[in-house]
MARVOTOR-777952 format. One line per 2 residues: for each residue x, y, z of N, C-alpha, C. Coordinates in steps of 0.02 Angstrom, whole numbers, plus 50000, padded with zeros to 5 digits. Layout:
MARVOTOR-777952
X,Y,Z,X,Y,Z,X,Y,Z | ... $
END
This chain:
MARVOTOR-777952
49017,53447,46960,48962,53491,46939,48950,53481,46865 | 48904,53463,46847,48869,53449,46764,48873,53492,46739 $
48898,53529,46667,48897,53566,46634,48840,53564,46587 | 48783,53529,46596,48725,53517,46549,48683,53566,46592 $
48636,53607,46528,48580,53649,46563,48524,53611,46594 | 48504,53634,46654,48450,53588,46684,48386,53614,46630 $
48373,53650,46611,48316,53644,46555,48364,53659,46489 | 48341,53608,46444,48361,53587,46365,48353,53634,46324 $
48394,53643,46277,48373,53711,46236,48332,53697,46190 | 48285,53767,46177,48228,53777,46144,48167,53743,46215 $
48163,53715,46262,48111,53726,46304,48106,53769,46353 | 48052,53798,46378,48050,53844,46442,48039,53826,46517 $
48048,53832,46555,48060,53802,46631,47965,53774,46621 | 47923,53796,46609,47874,53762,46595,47859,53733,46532 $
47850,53689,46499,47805,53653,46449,47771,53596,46463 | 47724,53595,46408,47641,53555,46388,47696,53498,46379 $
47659,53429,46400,47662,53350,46388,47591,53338,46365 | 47588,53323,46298,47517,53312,46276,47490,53238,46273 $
47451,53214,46281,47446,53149,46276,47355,53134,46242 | 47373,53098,46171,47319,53098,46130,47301,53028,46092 $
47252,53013,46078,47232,52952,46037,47248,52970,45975 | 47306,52935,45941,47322,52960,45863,47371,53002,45851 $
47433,53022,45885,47461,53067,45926,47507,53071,45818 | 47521,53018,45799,47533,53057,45709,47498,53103,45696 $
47430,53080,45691,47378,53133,45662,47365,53195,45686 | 47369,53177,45764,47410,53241,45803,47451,53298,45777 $
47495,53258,45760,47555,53308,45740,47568,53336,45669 | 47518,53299,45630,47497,53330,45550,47445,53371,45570 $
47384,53390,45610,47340,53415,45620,47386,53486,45678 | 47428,53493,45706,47458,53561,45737,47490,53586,45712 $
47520,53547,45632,47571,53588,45597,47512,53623,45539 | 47461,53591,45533,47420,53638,45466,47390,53696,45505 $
47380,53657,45591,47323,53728,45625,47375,53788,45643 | 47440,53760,45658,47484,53792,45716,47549,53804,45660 $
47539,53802,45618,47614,53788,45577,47651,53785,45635 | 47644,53737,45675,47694,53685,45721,47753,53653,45661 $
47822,53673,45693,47870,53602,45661,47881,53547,45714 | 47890,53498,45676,47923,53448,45727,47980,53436,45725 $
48013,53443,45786,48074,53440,45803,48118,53349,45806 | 48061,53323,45828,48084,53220,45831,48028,53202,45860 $
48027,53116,45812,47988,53100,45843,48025,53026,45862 | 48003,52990,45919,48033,52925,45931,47969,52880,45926 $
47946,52826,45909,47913,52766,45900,47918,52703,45960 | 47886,52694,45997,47873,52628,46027,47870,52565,45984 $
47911,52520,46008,47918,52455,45998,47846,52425,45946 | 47790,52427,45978,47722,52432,45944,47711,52473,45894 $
47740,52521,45878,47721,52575,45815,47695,52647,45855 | 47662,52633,45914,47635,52686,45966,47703,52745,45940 $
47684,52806,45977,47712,52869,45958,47722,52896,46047 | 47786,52859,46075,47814,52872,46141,47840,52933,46147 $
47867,52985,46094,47885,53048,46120,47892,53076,46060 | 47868,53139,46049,47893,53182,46019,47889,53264,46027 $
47925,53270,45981,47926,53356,46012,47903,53417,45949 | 47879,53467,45976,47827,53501,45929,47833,53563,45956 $
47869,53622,45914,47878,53686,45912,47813,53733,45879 | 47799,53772,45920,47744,53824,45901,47781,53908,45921 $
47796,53923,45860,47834,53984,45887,47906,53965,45932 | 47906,54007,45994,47944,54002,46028,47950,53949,46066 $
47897,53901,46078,47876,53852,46113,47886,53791,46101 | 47916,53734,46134,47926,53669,46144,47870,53639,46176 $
47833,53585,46150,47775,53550,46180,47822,53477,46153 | 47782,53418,46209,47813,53360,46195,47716,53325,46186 $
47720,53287,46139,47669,53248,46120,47664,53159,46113 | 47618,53132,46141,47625,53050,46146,47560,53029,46158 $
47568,52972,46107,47496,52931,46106,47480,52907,46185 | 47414,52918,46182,47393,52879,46258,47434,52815,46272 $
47423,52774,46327,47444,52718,46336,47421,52713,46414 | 47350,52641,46389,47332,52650,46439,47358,52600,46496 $
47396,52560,46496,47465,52523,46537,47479,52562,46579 | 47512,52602,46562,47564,52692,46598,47512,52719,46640 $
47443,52728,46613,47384,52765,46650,47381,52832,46598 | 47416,52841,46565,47416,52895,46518,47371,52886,46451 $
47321,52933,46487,47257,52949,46432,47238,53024,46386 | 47229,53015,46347,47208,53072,46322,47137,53082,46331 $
47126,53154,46319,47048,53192,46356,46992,53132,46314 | 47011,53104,46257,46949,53061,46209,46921,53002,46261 $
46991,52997,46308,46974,52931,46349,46967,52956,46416 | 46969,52984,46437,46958,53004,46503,46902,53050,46516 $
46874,53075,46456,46808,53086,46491,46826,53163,46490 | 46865,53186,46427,46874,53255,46422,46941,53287,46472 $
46960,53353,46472,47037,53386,46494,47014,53446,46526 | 47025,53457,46593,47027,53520,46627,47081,53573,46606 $
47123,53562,46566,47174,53581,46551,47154,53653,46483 | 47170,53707,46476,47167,53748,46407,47236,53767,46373 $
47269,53758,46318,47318,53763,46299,47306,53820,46273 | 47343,53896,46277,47332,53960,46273,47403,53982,46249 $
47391,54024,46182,47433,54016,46111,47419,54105,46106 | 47483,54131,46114,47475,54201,46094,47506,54192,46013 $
47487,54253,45985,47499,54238,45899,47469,54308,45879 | 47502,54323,45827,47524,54381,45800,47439,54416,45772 $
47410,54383,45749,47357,54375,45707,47292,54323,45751 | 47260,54339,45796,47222,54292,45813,47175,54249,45781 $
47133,54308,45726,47106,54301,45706,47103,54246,45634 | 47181,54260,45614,47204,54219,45553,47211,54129,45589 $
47242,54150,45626,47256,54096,45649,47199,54019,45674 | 47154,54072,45723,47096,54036,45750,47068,53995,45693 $
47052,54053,45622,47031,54031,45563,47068,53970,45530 | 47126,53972,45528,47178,53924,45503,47164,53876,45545 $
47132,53862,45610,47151,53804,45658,47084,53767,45639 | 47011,53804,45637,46940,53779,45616,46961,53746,45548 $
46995,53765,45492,46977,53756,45419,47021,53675,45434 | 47073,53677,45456,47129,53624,45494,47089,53559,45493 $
47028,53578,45547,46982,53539,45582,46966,53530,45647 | 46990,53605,45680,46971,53613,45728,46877,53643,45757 $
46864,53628,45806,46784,53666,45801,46785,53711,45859 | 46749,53758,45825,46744,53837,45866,46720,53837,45933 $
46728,53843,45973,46697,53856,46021,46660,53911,46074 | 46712,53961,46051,46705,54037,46070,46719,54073,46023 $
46704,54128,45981,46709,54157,45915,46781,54207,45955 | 46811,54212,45912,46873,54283,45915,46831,54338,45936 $
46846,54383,46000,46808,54432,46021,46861,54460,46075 | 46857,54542,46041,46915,54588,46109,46881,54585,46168 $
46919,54536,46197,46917,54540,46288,46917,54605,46336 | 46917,54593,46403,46914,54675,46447,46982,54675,46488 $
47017,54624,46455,47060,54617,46486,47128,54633,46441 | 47096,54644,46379,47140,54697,46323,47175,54646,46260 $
47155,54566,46268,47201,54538,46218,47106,54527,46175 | 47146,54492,46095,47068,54476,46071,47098,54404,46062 $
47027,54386,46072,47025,54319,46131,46973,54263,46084 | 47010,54203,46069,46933,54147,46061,46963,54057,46078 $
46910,54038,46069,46915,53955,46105,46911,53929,46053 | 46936,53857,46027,46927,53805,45989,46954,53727,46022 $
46920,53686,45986,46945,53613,46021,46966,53580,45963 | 47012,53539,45976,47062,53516,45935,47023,53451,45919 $
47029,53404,45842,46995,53356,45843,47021,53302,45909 | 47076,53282,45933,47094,53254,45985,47062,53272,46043 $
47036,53320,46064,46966,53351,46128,47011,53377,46164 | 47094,53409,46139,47118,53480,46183,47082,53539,46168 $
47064,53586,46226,47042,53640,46217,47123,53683,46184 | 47088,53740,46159,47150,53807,46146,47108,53855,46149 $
47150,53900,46181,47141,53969,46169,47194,54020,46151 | 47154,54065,46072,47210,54091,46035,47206,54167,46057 $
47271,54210,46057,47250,54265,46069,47295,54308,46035 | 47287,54357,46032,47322,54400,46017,47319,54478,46079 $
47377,54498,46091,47366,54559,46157,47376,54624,46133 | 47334,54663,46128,47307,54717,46112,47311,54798,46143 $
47301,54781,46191,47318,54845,46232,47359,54810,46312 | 47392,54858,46348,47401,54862,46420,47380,54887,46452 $
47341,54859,46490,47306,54892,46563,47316,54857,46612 | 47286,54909,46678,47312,54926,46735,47253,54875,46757 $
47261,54840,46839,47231,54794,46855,47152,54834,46864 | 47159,54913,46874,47108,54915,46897,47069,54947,46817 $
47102,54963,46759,47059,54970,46713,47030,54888,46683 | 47051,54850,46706,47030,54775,46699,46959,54761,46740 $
46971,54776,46790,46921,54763,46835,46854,54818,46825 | 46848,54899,46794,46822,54920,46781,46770,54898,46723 $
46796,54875,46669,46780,54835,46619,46770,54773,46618 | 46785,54745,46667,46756,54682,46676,46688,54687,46719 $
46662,54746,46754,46621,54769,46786,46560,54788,46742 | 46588,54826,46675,46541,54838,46653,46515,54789,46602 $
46564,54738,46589,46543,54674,46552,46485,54639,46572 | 46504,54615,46651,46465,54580,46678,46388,54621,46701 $
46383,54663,46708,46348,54730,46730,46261,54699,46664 | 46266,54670,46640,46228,54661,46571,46204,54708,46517 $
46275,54755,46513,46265,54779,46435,46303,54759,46405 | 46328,54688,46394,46343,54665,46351,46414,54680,46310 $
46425,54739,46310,46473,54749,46272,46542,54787,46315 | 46618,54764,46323,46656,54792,46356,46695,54868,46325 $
46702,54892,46374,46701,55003,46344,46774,54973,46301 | 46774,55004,46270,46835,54999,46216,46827,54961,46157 $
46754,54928,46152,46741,54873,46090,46694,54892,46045 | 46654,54953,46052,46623,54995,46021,46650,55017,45974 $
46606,54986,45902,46670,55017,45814,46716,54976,45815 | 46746,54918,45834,46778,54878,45852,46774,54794,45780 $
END
């Protein structure tokens, strides 16, 4: 019986494998947006950037230049990412800001959701989506669904965001 943990310390039974065109610039561009550290990085034979690893908070993400041999593309080459990388953080608002000035571009402005966190979109110059949030209140599935009722309902504005 192995005395090694089947998940590595500092990762969580789930983490992000990112895969990007430029995957350095990558990782100078998540530490100014994300004050990301990096934990290691390893180099391919070619200079390519085969693995590395990138802490955001509590979080372990592993990051690597495309390679299109492997079949491993990043969203620049494939025609964009179904994928949203979703970043809770203390400060949404600071942060989101910190990720645009970075060089990220806005996509959804910071705005309290009905679902109680305040909520916005940005895309990374590499073409990952994020979404930053910060969680705000707790509610019950059905005060969610009330407010999401009256969201969609077209007045526009969800009950609790009034003076807001």
């Amino acid at each position: 019986m192995s005395t090694v943990p089947s998940v590595p310390e500092g990762f969580n039974t789930m983490s992000c494998h990112v895969v990007v065109k430029g995957a350095s610039d990558a990782i100078e561009f998540y530490k100014k947006a994300f004050d990301a550290t990096e934990r290691c990085r390893m180099a391919a034979p070619d200079g390519s950037l085969m693995h590395s690893e990138l802490q955001i908070g509590n979080s372990t993400f592993m990051l690597v230049d495309e390679n299109p041999a492997w079949g491993c593309m990043g969203p620049g080459s494939s025609g964009g990412s179904p994928v949203t990388l979703h970043l809770y953080v203390d400060d949404a608002d600071a942060v989101f800001s910190q990720a645009v000035a970075a060089g990220g571009t806005a996509e959804m402005p910071i705005t309290d959701m009905f679902w109680g966190d305040r909520y916005g979109k940005l895309k990374d110059p590499f073409g990952h989506s994020w979404s930053i949030a910060t969680h705000k209140e707790d509610l019950t599935p059905e005060e969610i669904g009330e407010r999401a009722a009256a969201m969609f309902s077209g007045d526009g504005e969800c009950p609790g965001e009034a003076g807001q």
